[in-house]
N, C-alpha and C positions, 0 to 999 in steps of 0.2 A: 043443914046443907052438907052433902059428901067432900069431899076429896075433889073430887072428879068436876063436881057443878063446882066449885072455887076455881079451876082452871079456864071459865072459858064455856064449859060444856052444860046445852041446856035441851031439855026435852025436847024440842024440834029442830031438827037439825043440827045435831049433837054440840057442835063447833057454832059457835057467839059467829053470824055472820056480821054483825054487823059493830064488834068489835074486832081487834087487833086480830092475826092470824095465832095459830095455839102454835107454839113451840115445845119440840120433842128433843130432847138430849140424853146422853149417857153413853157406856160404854157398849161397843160392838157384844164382848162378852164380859161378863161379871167371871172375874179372877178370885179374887181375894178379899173376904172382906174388907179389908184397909183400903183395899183398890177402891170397892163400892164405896164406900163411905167418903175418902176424901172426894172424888170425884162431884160426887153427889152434893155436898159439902161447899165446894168451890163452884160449881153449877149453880146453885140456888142464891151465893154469894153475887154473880151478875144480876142476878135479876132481872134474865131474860128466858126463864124456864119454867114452862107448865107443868109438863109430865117428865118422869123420869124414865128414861130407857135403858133395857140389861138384859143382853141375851143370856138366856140361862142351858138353852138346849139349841146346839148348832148345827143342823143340818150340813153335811159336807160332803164336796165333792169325791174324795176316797178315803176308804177306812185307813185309819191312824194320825189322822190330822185330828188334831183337836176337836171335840166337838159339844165341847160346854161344860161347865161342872157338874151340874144339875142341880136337885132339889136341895141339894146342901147351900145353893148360893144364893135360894128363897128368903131364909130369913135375914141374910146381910140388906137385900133388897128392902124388906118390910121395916128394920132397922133405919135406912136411908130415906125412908118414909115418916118414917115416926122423925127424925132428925129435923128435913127439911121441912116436914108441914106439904110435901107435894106429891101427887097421884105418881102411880109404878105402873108399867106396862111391861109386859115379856111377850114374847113369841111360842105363841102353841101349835103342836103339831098331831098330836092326837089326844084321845079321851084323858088319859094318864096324865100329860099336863095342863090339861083343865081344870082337873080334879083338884091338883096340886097345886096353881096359879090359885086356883078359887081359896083353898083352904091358909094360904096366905099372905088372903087379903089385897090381891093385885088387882088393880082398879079398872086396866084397859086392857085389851089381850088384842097380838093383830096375830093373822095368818101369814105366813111367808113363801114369797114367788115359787118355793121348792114344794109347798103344802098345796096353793093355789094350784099348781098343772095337773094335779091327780084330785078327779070327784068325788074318789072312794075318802080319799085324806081328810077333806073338805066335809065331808057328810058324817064321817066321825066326830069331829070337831063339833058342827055344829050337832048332832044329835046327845052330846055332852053337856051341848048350854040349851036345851031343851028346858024352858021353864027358869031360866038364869037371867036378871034384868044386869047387863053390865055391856060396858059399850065395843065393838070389835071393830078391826080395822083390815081391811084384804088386799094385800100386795097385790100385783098384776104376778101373772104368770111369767116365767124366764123368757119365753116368748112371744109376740107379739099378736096373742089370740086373744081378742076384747071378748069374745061370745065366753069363754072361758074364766075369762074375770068378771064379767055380770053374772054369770053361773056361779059363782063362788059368793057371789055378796047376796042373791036369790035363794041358792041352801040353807044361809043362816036366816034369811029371812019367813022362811017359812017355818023355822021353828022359834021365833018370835021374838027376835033379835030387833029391835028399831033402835037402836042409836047404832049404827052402822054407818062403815067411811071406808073410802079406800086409800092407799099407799101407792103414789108411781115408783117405783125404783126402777124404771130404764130396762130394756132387752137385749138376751145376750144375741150378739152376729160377731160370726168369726172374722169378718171383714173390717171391723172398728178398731183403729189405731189410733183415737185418743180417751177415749170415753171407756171404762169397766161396762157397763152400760149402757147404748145407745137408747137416749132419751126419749125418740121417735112421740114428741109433743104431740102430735094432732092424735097419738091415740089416746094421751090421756085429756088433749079437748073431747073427742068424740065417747071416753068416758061420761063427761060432765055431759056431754048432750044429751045421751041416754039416761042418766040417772042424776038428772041437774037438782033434787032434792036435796041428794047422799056429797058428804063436804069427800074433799080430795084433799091429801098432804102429798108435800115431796119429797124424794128422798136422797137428796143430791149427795151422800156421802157412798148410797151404793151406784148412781149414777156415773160419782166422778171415777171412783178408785185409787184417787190420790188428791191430795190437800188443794193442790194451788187451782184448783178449777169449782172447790166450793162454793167460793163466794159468787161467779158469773152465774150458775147452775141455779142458786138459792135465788137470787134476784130476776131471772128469769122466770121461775115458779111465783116468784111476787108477782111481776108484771102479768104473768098471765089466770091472776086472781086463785090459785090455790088459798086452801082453809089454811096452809100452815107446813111446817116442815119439821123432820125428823134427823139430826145429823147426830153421827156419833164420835162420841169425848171422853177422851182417860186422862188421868193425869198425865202419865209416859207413854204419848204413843207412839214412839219408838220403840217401846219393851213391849207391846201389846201381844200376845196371845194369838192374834187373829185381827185381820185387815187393819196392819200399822199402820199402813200408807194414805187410808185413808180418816185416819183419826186426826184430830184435833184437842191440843187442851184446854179445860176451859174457861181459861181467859179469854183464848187465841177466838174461841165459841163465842163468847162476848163481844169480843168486838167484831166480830162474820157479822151478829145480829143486827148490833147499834149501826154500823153503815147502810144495812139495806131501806131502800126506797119504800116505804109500806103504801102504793098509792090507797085514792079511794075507791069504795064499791061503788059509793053513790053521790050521784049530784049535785048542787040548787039548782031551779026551776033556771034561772036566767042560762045556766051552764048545762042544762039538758036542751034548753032549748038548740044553741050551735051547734053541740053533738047530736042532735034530731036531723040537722041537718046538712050536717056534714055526711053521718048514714046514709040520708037520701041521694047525697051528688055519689056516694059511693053503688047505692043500688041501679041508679042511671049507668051508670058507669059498666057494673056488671051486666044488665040487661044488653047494653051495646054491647058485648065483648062476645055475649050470645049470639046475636044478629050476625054481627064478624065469625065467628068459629061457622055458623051455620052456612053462612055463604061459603067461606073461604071449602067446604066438606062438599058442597056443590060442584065446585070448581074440580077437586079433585075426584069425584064422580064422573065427572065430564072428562078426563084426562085418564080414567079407570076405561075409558067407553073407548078411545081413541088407543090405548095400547091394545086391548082386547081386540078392536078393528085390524089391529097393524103385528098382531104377535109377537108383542113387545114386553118384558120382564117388566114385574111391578116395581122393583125396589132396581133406582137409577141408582148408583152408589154416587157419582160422580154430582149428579145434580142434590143429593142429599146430601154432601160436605159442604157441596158451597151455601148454600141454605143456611146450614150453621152455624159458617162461618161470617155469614152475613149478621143473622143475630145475634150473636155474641160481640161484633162490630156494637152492633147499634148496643147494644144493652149498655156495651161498656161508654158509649158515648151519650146515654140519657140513666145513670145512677143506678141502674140493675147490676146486680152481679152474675158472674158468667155463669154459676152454679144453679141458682134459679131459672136462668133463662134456657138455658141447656136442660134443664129438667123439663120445663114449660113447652118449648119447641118439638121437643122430642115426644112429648105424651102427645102436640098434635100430630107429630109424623107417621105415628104409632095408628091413630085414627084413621089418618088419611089412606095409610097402607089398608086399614080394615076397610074399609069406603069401597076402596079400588078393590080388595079381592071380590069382597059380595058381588060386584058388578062382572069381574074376569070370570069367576067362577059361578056364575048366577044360571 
């Protein structure tokens, strides 16, 4: 048995769905060996680590920032391997660290968000593990383009990649004041929708970009059944080389892990049956909300017919405040927040504007 199948990882569906989630740890970047090694050392000491994580080549936003040691910090890595008894993963970005990962000995290779936006980066990569059995893992793109990040885990697949996963690490918008990262969950549920074979990890340390929000971030990715999670740990990271703020030691790692929630995947029969039907009072439930949206789109159709009549502007500003300011009323007084409901309201007024033009301008 490898390295790799001792963590967790089995020929279908790389990631043990039906044990524990895989835990991914290590440093952002691989410094020094002493670095690698103790970290690695005190990681495996918890006893809450599968794979070891180590950037060795960092992609960076402008020349002169750091941007990894390179292949010199290969063999400290394979050294921290031989140590712990645990699999090593680094970040490849072209043919040249493939070559180099492969030759030592690095058991998991992922893609990164900066490799992910570019096809050409992506078809390099995978045209290097062309005939290579070893497992890969494909960040999302910096952006939040899903067709982009199924095209990235499709390249490798057609040159005959099958233990393959993907990595959320959250999208950049310039508009995000707490988050490095804006997490924008439903695209990595609508990941899983499209490709519910391939396991998902998360990766709340590039998510957060600062410590004190890993732990909510991590446990969020639990509740909403990811394979597992990737956070990065130095011994000092306050001295760290690259992203301090969002490292962690790994004690500090230890216990992020020991407090989260690990619900279940799966049921007993007596406890699928309530969940059976609690789904159904829920799809009742949606089905009405359909019949309501349909009707209420009628209405404004009908109301589209009567300004049109009277040449009267579509969008009342006056009666579209008070509207909102009535729902946000009501939400706040039956356990909705104003943020949902104000989203919710709005996507219907957005509709009803569309409704009413087809009719004015029909």
């Amino acid at each position: 048995m490898s390295a790799v199948e001792t963590a967790g990882i089995t020929k279908v569906n790389w990631l043990n769905k039906e044990g524990r989630p895989v835990m991914i740890a290590g440093p952002c970047s691989v410094e020094t060996e002493e670095q690698m090694i103790q970290t690695a050392v005190r990681l495996k000491a918890t006893g809450k680590v599968d794979i070891l994580r180590g950037g060795i080549w960092k992609p960076r936003t402008r020349p002169g920032m750091f941007e990894g040691i390179g292949a010199k910090g290969l063999p400290w890595m394979q050294k921290a391997k031989e140590l712990t008894g645990l699999p090593i993963t680094v970040e490849v970005a072209k043919a040249s660290h493939v070559e180099l990962a492969l030759e030592f000995g690095v058991d998991v290779l992922w893609v990164g968000a900066r490799t992910t936006v570019n096809p050409f980066s992506v078809q390099e990569v995978a045209d290097a593990l062309r005939g290579v059995d070893i497992p890969v893992l494909v960040k999302n793109p910096i952006n939040p383009d899903l067709a982009l990040w199924l095209g990235g885990i499709e390249r490798l697949q057609k040159v005959g990649i099958d233990k393959i996963g993907g990595i959320h690490r959250g999208f950049s918008n310039a508009s995000e004041k707490v988050f490095r990262n804006r997490p924008q969950w439903q695209l990595a549920i609508d990941f899983k929708t499209a490709m519910p074979e391939l396991p998902l990890i998360n990766d709340p340390s590039h998510i957060c970009g600062r410590r004190d929000l890993l732990s909510s971030v991590a446990q969020k990715a639990m509740d909403l059944d990811f394979d597992g999670l990737m956070i990065e740990s130095h011994i000092t990271p306050d001295e760290a080389w690259s992203d301090a703020k969002q490292q962690i030691t790994p004690e500090v790692y230890g216990e992020l892990i020991s407090r989260l929630n690990i619900r279940k995947h799966g049921l007993a029969a007596e406890e699928k049956t309530k969940l059976d039907q609690l789904r159904k009072d829920i799809d009742l439930i949606d089905e009405e909300l359909i019949h309501v949206l349909s009707s209420r789109m009628k209405v404004a159709r009908e109301i589209g017919q009567y300004k049109k009549d009277h040449n009267l502007t579509i969008l009342q500003s006056d009666r579209w405040m008070e509207v909102l300011a009535k729902f946000v009323e009501k939400a706040n007084n039956n356990h909705l927040s104003e943020e949902f409901i104000t989203k919710v309201i709005k996507a219907i007024h957005d509709e009803s504007i569309s409704q009413q033009e087809d009719i004015i301008n029909g």
